[in-house]
C-alpha positions in Angstrom: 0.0 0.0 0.0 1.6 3.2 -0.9 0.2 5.6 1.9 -0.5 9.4 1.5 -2.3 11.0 4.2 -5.1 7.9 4.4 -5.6 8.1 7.9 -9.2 8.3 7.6 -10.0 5.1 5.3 -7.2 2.8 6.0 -9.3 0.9 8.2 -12.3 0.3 5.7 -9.8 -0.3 3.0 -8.0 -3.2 5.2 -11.6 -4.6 6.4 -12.3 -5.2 2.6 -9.1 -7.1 2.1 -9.8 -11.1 3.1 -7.5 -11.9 6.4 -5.1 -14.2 5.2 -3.7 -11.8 3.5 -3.4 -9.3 6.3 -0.1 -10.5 7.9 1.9 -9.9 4.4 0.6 -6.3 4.2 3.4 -3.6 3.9 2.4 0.1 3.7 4.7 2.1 2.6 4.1 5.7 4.4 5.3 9.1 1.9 5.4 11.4 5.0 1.9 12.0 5.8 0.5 14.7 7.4 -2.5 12.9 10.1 -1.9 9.8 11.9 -2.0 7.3 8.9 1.7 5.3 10.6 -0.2 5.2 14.0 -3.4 3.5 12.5 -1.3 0.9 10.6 1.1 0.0 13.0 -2.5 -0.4 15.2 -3.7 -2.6 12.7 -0.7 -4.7 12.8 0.7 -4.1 9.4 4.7 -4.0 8.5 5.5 -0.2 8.3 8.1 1.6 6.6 8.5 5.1 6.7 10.5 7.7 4.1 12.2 10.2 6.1 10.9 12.7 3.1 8.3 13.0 0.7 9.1 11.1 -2.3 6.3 11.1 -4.3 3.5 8.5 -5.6 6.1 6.8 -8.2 8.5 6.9 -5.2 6.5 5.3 -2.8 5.9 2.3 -5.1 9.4 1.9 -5.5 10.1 1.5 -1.9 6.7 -0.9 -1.8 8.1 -3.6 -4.5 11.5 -3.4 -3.4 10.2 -4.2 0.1 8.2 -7.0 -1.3 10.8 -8.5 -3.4 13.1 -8.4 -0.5 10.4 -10.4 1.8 10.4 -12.8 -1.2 6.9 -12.2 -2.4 5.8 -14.5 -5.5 2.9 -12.5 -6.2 2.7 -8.6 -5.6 -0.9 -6.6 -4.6 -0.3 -3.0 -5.1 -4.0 -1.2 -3.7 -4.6 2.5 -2.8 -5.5 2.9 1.2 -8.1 5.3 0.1 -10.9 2.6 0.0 -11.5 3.4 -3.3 -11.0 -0.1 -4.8 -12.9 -3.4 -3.6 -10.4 -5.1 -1.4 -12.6 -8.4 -1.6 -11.4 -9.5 -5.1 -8.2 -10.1 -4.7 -8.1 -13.5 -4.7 -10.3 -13.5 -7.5 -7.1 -11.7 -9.7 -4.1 -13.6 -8.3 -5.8 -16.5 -9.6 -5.5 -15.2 -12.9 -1.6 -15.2 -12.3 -1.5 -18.4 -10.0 -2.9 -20.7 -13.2 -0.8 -18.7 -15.6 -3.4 -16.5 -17.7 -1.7 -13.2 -17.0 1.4 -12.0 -15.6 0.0 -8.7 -14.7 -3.7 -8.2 -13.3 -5.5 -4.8 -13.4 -9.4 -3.6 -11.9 -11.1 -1.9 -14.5 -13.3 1.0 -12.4 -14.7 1.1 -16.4 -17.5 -2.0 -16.7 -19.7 0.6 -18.1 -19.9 4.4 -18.4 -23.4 4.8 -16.1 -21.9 2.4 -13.8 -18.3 4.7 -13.4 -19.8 8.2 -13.7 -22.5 6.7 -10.7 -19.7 6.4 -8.8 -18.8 9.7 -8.3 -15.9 9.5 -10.8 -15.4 13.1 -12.3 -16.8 13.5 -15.9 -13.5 15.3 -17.0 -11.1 12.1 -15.3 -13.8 9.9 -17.3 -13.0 11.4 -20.8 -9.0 12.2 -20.2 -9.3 8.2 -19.4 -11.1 7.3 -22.9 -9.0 9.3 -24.8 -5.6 7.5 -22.6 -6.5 4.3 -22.5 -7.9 4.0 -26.5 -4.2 5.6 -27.7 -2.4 3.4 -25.0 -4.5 0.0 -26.1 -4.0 1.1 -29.6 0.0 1.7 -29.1 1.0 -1.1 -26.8 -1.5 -3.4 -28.3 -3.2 -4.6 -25.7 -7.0 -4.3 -25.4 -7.8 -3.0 -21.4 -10.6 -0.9 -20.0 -8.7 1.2 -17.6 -5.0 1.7 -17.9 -4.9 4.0 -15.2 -6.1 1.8 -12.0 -5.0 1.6 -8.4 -5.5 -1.9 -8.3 -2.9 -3.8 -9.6 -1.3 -7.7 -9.1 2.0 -8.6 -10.4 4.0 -11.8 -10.4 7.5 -11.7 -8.7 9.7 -11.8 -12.2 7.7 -9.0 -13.9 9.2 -6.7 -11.0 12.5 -8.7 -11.4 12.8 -7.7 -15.5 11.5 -4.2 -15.7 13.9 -1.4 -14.6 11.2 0.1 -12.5 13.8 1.8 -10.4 14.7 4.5 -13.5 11.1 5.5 -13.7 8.9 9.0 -12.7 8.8 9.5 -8.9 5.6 11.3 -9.7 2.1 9.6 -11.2 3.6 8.7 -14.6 5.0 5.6 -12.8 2.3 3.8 -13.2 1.5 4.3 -17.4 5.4 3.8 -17.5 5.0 0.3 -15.9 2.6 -0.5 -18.3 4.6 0.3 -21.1 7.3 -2.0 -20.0 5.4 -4.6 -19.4 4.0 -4.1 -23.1 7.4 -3.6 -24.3 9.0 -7.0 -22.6 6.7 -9.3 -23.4 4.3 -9.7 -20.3 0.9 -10.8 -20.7 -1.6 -8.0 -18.9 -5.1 -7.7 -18.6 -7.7 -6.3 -16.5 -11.3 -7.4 -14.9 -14.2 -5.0 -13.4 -13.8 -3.7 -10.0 -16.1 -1.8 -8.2 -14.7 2.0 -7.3 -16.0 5.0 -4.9 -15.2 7.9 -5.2 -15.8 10.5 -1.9 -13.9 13.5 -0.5 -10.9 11.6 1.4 -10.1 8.9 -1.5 -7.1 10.0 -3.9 -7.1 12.3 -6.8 -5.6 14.5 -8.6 -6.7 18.1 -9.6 -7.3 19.2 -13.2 -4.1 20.7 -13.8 -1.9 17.8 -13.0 -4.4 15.4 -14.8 -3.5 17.3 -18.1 0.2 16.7 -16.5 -0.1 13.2 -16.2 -2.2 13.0 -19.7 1.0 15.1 -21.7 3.4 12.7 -19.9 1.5 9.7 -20.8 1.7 10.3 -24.5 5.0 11.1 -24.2 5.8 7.9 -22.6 3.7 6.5 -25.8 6.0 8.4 -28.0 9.2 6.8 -25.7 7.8 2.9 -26.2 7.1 3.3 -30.2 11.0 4.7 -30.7 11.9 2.1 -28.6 10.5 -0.5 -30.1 11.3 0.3 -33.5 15.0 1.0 -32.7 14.9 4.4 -33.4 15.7 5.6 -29.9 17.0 3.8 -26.5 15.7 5.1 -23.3 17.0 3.7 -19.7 13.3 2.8 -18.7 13.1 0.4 -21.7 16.3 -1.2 -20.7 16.9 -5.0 -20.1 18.6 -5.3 -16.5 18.0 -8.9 -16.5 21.6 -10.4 -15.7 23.0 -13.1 -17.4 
């Protein structure tokens, strides 16, 4: 869990998530501001705190190296702003346990009703259209929602891709994708209930068009790559031999 100032729906988030899975939780806190560290350590989950803000991408960098480190096969990354159903998480490591998928993502997008009911902002609704057609269309995949805070891993997708050498900011994530595209990893997605509500995460209007620029830029990076008309470090195999 990469942890931002969640104090006030950590609790409903980890009551969600099934209890066999609570002892492996690690929640990765980004300096916040309330009393998120006192409500996890409470709750009995591993803690690990930066010393300074280092920003979303940051915090999941800290998260997976943890994870690898504890020797994790299969990786959960969810928000702690209750946002995303907990509950289903068995239901997507099973795509990676019987080899489907090597990467798992919840679609908040079963249907447009269903994701502008709710409460997800019309403007966050198109800029995600618009993203995930070009980025399905690009990387050749066919998802609903490239831009989740749900998302299951298996252990050598984090072991191939240089995630270290990407954005400290909320690029990361569309960046991950990419390389996963770009190496070979099978991805998909499956509906997940979302909420949106005052204290879950967002971002405003002007770094959404951020995050959109730096999307298709990291669109433009993949398709140079790919074609061998450009070499960028986040498309680098580190994979020793």
């Amino acid at each position: 869990m990469p942890a931002y100032n969640a104090a006030s729906t950590l609790e409903a988030t980890l009551k969600d998530i099934p209890e066999v899975f609570h002892k492996d939780i690690i929640l990765v806190d980004d300096c916040s501001k309330d009393n998120t560290v006192e409500i996890a350590e409470r709750l009995g989950l591993t803690v690990i705190k930066h010393d300074h803000n280092k920003g979303y991408g940051g915090n999941q960098k800290t998260c997976y190296k943890a994870a690898l480190e504890r020797g994790a096969d299969i990786i959960v990354m969810l928000h702690p702003d209750y946002q995303y159903d907990g509950r289903l998480i068995p239901y997507f490591i099973g795509f990676l346990t019987t080899g489907v998928c090597d990467v798992m993502l919840g679609s908040r997008i079963r249907s447009r009703s269903e994701t502008l009911k709710s409460g997800m902002p019309l403007y966050k609704y198109l800029f995600n259209r618009m993203l995930t057609i070009t980025e399905n269309f690009i990387l050749g995949q066919n998802l609903g929602d490239f831009h989740s805070g749900f998302r299951v891993y298996k252990r050598e997708v984090l072991e191939k891709i240089p995630y270290l050498l990407n954005s400290d900011d909320f690029v990361f994530d569309t960046q991950f994708l990419a390389q996963a595209a770009y190496f070979g990893f099978k991805i998909a997605d499956a509906p997940v209930p979302c909420r949106y509500f005052k204290e879950a995460s967002s971002i405003n209007l002007p770094r959404s068009i951020r995050y959109g620029l730096l999307t298709l830029y990291t669109m433009l990076q993949y398709i140079l790559a790919k074609y061998k008309l450009a070499k960028f470090d986040i498309f680098k195999n580190t994979t020793k031999k």
